[in-house]
KETIVEX-473359 format. One line per field, with one value per atom (N, C-alpha, C): x, y, z. Coordinates in Angstrom, 2 decimals. Layout:
u [X, ...];
v [Y, ...];
w [Z, ...];
***
This chain:
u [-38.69, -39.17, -38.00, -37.81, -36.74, -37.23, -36.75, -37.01, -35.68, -35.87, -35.32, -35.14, -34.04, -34.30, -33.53, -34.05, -33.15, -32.31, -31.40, -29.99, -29.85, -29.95, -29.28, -28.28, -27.38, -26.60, -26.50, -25.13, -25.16, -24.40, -25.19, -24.57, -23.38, -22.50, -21.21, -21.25, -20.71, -20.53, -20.64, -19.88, -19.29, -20.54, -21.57, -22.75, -24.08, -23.55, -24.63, -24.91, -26.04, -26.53, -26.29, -26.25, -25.72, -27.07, -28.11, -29.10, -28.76, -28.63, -28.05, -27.01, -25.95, -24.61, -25.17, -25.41, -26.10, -26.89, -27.79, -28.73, -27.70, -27.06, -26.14, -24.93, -24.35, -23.62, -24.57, -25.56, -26.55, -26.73, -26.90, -27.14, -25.99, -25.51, -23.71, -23.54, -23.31, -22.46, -23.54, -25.25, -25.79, -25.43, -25.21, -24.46, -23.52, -22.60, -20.96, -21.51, -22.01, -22.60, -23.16, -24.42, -24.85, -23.64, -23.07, -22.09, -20.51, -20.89, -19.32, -19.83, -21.19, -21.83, -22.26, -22.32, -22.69, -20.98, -20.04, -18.95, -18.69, -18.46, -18.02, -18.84, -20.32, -21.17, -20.66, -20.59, -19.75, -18.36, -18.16, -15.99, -16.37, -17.07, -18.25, -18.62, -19.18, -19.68, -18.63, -17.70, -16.39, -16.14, -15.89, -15.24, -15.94, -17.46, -17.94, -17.55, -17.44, -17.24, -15.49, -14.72, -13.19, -13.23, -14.22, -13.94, -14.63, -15.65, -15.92, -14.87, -14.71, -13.70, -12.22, -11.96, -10.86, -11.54, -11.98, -12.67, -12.76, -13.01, -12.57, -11.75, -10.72, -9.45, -8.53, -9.17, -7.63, -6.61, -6.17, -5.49, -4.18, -3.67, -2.21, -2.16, -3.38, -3.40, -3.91, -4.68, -5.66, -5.05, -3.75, -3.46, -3.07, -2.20, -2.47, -4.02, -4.34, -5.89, -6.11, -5.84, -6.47, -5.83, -4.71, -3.91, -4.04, -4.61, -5.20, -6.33, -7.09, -8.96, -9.42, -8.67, -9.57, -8.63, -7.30, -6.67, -6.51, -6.02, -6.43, -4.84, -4.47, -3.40, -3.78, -3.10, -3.18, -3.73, -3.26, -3.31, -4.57, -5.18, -6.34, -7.24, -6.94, -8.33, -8.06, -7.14, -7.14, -8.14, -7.99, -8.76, -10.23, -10.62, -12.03, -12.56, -12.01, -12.23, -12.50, -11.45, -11.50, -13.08, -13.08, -14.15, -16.16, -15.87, -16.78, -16.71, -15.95, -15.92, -16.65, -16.26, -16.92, -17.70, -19.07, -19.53, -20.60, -21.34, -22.18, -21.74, -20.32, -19.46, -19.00, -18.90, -18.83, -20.17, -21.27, -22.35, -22.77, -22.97, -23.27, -22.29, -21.22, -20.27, -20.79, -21.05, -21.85, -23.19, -24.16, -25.55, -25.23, -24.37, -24.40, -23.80, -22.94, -22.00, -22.46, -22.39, -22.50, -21.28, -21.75, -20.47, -19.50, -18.35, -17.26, -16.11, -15.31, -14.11, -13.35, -13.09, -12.66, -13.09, -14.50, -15.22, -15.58, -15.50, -15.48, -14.11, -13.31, -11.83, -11.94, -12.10, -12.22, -10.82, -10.02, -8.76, -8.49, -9.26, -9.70, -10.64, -11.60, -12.94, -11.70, -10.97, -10.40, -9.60, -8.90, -7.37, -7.77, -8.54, -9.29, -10.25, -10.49, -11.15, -9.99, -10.90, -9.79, -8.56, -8.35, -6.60, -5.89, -6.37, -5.64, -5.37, -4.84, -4.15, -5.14, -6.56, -7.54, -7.64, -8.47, -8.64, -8.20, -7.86, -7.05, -6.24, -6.27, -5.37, -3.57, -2.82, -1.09, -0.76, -2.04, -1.67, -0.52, -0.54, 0.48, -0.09, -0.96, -1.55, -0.66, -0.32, 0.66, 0.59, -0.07, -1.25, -0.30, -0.97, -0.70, 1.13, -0.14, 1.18, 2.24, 2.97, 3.78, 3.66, 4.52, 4.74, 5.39, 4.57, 5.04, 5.49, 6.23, 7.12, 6.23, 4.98, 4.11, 3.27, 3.26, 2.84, 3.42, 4.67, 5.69, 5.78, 5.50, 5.77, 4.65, 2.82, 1.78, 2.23, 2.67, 2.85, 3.54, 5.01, 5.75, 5.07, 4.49, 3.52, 2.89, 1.83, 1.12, 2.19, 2.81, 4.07, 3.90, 5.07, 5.29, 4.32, 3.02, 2.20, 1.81, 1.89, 1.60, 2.49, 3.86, 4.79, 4.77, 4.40, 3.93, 2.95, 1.83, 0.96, 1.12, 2.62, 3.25, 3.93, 4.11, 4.84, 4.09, 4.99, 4.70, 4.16, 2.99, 2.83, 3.94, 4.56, 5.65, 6.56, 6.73, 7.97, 7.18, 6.30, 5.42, 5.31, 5.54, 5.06, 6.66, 7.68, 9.15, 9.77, 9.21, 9.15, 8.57, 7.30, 6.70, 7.28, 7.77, 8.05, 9.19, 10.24, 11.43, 11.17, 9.93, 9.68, 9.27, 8.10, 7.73, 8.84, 9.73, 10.75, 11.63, 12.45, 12.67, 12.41, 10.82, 9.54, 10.25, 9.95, 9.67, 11.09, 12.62, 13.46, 13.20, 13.21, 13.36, 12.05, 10.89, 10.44, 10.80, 11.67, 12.51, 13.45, 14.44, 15.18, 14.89, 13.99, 13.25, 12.89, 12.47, 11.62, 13.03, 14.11, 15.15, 15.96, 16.26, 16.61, 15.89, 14.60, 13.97, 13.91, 13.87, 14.17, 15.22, 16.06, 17.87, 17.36, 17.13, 16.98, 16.08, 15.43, 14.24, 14.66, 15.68, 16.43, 17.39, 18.33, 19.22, 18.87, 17.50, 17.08, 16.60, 15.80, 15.85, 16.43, 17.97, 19.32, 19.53, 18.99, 19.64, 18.74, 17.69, 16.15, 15.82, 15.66, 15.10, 13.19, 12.39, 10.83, 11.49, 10.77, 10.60, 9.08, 9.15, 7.41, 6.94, 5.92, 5.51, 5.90, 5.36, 6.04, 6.87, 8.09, 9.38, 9.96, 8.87, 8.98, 9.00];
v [234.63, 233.81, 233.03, 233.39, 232.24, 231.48, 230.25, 229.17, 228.89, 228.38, 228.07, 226.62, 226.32, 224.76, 224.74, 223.64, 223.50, 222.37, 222.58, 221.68, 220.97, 219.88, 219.48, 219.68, 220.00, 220.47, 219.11, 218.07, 216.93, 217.45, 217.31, 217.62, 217.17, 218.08, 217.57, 216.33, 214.97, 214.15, 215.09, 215.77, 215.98, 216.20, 216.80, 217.33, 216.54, 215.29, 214.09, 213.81, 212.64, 212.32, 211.07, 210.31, 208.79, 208.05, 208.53, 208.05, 208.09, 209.59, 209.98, 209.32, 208.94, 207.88, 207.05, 205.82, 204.91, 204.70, 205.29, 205.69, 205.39, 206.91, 206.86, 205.73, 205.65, 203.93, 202.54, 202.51, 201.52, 201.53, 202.63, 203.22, 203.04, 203.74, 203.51, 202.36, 202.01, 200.01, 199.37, 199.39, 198.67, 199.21, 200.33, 201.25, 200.34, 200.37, 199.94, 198.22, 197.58, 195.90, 195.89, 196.67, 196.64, 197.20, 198.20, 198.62, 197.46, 196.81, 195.65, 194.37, 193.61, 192.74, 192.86, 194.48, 194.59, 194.63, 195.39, 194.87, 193.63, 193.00, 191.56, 190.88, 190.85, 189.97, 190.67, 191.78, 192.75, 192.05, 191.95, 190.85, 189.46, 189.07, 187.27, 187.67, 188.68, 188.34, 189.13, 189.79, 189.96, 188.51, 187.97, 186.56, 185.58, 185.52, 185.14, 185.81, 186.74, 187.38, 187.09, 187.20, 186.77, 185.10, 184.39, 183.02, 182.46, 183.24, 183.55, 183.60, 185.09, 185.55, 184.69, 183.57, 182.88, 181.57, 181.47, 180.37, 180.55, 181.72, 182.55, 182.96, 183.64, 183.47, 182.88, 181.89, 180.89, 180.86, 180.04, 180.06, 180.61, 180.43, 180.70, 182.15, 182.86, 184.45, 185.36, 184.78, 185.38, 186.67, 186.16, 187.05, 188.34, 188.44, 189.85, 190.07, 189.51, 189.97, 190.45, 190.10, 190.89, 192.22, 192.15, 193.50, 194.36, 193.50, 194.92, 195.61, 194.24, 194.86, 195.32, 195.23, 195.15, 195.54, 196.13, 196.84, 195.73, 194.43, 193.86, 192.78, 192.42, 192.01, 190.60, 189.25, 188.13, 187.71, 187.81, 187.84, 188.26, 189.63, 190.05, 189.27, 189.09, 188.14, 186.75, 186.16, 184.42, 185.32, 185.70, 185.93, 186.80, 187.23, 187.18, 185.83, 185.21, 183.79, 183.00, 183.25, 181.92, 182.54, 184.21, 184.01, 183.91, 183.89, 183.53, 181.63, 181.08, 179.56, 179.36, 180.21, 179.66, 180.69, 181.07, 181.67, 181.51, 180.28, 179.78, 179.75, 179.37, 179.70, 180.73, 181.46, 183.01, 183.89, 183.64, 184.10, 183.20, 182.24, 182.12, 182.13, 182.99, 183.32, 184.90, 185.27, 187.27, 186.90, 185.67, 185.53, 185.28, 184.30, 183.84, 184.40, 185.34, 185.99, 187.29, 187.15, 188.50, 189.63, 190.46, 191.23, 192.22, 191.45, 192.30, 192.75, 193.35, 193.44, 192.68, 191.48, 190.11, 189.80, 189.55, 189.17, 190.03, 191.42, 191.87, 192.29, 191.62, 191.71, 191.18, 191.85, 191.32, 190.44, 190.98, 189.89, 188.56, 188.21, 186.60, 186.06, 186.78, 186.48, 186.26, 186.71, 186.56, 185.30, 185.25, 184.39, 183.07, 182.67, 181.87, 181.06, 181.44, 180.34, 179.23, 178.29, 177.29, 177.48, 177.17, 177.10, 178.12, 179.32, 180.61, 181.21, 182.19, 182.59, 182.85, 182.19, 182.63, 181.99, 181.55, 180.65, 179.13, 179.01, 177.51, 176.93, 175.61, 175.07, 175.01, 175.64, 175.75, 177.53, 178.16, 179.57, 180.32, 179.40, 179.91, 179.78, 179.36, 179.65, 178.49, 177.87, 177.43, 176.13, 175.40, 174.36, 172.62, 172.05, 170.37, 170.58, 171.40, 171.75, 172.42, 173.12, 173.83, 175.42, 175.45, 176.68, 178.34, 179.06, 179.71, 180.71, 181.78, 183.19, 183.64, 184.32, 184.60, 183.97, 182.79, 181.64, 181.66, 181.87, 181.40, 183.08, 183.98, 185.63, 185.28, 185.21, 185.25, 184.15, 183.69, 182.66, 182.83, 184.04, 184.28, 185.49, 186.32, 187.60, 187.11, 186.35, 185.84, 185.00, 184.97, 184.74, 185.69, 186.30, 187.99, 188.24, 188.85, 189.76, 188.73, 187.61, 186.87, 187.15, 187.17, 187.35, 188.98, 189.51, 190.95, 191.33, 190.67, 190.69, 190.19, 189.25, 188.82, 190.05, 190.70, 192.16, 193.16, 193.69, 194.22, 195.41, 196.16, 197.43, 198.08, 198.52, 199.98, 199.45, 197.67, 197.88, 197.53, 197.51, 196.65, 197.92, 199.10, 200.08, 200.43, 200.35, 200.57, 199.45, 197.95, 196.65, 197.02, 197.70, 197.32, 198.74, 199.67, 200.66, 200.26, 199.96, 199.28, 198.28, 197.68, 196.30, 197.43, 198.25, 198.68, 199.43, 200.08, 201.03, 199.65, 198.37, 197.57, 197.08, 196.72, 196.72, 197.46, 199.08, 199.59, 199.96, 200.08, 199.80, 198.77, 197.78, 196.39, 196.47, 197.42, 197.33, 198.49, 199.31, 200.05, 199.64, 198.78, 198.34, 197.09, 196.38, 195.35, 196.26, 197.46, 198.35, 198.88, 198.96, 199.42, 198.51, 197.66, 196.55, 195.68, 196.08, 195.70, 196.77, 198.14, 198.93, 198.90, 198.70, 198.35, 197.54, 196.06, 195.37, 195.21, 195.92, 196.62, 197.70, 198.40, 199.33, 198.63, 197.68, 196.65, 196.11, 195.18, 194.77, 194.96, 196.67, 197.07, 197.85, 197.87, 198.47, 197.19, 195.97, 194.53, 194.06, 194.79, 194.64, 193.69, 193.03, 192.11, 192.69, 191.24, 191.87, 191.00, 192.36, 192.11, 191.43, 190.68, 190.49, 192.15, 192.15, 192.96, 193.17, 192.22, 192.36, 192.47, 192.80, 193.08, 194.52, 195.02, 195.69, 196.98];
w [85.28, 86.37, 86.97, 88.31, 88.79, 89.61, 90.09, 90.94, 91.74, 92.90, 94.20, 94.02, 94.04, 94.61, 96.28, 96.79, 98.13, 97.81, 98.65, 98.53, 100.26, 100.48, 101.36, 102.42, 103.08, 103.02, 104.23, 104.16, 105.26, 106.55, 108.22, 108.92, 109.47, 109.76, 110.34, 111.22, 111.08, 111.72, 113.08, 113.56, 114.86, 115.53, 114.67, 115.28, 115.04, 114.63, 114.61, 116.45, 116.34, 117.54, 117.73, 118.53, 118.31, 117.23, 117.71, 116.75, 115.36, 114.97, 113.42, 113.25, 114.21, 113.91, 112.98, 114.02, 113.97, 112.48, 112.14, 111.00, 109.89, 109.75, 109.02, 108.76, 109.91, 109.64, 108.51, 108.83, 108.61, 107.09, 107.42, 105.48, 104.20, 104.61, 103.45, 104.03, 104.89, 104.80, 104.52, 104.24, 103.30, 101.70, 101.69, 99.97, 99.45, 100.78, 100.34, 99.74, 100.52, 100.25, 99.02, 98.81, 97.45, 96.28, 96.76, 95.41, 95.32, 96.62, 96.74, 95.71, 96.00, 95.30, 94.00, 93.53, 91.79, 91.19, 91.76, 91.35, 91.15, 92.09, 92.03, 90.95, 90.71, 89.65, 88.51, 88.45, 87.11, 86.66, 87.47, 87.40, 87.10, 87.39, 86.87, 85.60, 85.42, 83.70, 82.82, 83.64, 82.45, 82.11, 83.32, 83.06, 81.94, 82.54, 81.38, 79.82, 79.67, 78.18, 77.63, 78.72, 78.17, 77.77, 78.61, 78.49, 77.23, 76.80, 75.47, 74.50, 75.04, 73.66, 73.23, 74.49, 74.38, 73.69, 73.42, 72.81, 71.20, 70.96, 69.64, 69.24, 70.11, 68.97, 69.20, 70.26, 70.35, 71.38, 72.18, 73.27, 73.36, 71.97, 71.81, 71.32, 71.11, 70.58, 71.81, 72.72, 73.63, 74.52, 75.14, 76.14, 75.05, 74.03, 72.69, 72.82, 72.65, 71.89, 73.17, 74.55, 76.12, 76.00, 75.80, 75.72, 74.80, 73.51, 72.59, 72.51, 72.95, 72.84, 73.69, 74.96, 76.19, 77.54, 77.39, 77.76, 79.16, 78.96, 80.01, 80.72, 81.21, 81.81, 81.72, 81.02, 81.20, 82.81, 83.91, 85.49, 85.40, 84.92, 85.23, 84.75, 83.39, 82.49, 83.16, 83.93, 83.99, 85.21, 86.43, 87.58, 87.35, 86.44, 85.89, 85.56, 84.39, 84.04, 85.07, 86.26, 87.70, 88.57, 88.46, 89.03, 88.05, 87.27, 86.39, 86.66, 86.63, 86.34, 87.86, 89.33, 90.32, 90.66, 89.55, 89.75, 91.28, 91.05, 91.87, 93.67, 93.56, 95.38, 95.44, 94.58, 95.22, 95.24, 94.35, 94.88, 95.99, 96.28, 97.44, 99.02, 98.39, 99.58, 99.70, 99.17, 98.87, 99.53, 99.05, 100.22, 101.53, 101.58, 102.97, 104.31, 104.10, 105.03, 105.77, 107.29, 107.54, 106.84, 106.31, 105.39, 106.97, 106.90, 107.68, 106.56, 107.05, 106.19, 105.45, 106.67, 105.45, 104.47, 104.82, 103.98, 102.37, 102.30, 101.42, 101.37, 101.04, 100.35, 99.15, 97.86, 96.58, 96.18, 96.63, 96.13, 97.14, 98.11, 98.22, 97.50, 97.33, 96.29, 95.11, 94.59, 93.24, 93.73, 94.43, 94.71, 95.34, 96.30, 96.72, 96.11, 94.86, 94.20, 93.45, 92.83, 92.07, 92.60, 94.03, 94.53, 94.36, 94.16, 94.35, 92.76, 92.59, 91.63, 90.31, 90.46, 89.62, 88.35, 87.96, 87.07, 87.43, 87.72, 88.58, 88.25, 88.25, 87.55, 87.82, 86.70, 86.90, 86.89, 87.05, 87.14, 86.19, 85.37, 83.86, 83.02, 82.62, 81.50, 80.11, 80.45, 79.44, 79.15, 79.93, 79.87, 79.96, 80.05, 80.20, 81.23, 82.85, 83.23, 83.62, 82.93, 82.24, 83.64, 83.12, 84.44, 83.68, 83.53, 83.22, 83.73, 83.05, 83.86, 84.33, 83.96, 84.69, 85.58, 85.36, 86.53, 88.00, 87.43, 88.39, 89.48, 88.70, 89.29, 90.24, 89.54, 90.18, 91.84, 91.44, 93.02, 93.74, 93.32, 94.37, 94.55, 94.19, 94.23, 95.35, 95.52, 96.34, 97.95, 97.83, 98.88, 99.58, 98.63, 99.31, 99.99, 99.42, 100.16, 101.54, 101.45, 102.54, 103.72, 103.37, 104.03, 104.42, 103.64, 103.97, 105.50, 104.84, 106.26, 107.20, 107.73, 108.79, 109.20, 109.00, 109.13, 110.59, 111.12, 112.31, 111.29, 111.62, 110.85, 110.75, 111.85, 111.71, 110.79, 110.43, 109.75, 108.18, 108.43, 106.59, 105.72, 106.10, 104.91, 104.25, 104.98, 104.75, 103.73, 104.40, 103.22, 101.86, 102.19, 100.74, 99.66, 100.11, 99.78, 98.33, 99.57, 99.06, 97.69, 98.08, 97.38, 96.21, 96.02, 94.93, 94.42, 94.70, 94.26, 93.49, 93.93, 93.11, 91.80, 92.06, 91.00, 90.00, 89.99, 89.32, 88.51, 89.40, 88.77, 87.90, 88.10, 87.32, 85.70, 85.45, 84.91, 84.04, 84.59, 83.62, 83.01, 83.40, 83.23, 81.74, 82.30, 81.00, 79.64, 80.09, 79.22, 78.41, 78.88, 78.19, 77.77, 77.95, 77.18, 76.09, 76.36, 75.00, 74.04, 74.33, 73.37, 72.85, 73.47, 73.16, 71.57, 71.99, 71.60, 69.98, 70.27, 68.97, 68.28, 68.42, 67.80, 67.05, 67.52, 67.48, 66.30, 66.85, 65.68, 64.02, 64.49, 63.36, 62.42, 63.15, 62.25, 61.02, 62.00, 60.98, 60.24, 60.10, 59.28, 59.68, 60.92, 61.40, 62.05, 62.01, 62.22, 63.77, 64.80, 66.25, 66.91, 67.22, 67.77, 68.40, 68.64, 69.46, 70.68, 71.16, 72.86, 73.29, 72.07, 72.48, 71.83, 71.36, 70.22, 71.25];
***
């Protein structure tokens, strides 16, 4: 016994009608809204769960414990945390807005709360204060790209190009000098932390 199913098959834009436009527009950018707003409450109750889990093992262990358990970037978990802490003004920045493009830019929703940089505060993590290397990166990070979007298009993709090709030298470069360094060390039976390891 066989059976037939029918399949859909979606017509070519080209051969839509302005009606079918229209329709269709209406439809996916209410999709895109609903699938933009379950993300974002999804990134709120990570936050809730890291701000948890930092409460448990401790402030001075947390960002390891992000990187081991949870495959997660200090930067990433403080800007979950920032948007979990303002949970209540960013859901009611998701009710209240007609949704345009600005408006669903998840990295103002992240950066724009608590004074930018996510989680609030000194954006280092290092507390009563204190400024840290990564504090200090996250804020010229946030520069840059500012200074980025001052950029005439034709010349902003040649900037950022350059900029990531630097990047990525420079994170080779760290990456080999700490191996240097961890080899080094363990010719002299010395114990390396991890993060250098």
């Amino acid at each position: 016994m066989t059976t037939s199913t029918s399949v859909t098959v979606p017509q070519p834009i080209s051969k839509m009608s302005e009606e079918e436009l229209a329709k269709s527009i209406k439809e996916k950018h209410s999709m895109m809204l609903t699938s933009f707003r379950s993300s974002v409450t999804h990134a709120m109750d990570v936050g809730d769960l890291l701000t948890e889990a930092k409460k448990r093992v401790g402030h001075g262990k947390f960002e390891a414990w992000c990187a081991t358990h949870c495959q997660l970037s200090p930067r990433t978990a403080r800007r979950y945390m920032g948007m979990a802490k303002d949970r209540a003004k960013i859901e009611a920045q998701l009710a209240a807005k007609t949704a345009n493009l600005a408006d669903l830019n998840a990295q103002r929703l992240l950066t724009n709360q608590s004074g930018g940089g996510g989680g609030g505060g000194n954006h280092g993590g290092g507390g009563r204060g204190q400024q840290t290397p990564a504090g200090e990166y996250d804020k010229l990070e946030e520069k840059l790209l500012d200074k980025l979007k001052e950029l005439d298009p034709s010349e902003a993709r040649d900037h950022a190009d350059k900029t990531i090709a630097a990047l990525n030298d420079t994170v080779a470069d760290i990456a080999s000098i700490a191996k240097r360094a961890a080899t080094k060390a363990a010719k002299l039976g010395a114990v390396v932390p991890p993060s250098q390891a």
